[in-house]
C-alpha positions in Angstrom: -11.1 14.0 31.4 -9.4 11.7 28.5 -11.0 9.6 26.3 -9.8 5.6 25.9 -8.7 4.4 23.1 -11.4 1.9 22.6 -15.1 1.4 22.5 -16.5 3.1 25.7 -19.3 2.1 27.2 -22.3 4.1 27.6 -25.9 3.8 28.6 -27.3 2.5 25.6 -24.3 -0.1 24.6 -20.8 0.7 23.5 -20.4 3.6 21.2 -17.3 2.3 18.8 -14.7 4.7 17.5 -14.9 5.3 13.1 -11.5 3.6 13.0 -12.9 0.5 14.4 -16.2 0.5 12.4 -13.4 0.8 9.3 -11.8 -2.7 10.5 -14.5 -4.4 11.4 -16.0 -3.8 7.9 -12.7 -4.4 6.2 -13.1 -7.7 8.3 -16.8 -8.5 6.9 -15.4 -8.1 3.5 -12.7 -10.0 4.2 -14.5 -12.8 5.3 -16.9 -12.6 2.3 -14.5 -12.8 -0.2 -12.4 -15.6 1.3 -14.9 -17.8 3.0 -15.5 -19.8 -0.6 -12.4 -20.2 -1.6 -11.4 -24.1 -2.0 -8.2 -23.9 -0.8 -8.6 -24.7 2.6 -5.6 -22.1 3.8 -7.2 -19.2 1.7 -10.5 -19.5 3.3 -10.1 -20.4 7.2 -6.8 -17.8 6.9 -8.9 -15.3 6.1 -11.4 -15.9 8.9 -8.6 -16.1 11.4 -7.2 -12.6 10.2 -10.8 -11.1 10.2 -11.4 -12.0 14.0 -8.2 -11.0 14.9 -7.5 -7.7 13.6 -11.1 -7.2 14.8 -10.5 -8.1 18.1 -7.5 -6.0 18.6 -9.5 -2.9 16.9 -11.7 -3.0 19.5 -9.4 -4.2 22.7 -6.5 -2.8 22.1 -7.2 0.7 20.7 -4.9 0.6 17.6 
């Protein structure tokens, strides 16, 4: 059997991989840091980024 390169689904819920428990933290920090920034650019670019790279971590298995 293989194993898929993203979150598999089990019983209890989805069991992630470490490599995306690594980005989606790297994404909370991200969005901490950024999300009080007054530059308008520095603050919503860093959301966008977050949710992104997040969303690919989990979807597309890089």
């Amino acid at each position: 059997m293989f194993s898929l390169p993203y979150a598999t689904a089990t019983p209890f819920g989805i069991t992630p991989s470490t490599d995306q428990l690594i980005v989606v933290n790297l994404a909370a920090i991200l969005v901490a840091t950024t999300f009080n920034a007054p530059q308008k650019a520095i603050k919503w670019g860093g959301v966008i980024i977050a949710v992104v790279t997040t969303t690919c971590a989990i979807w597309c298995g890089h």
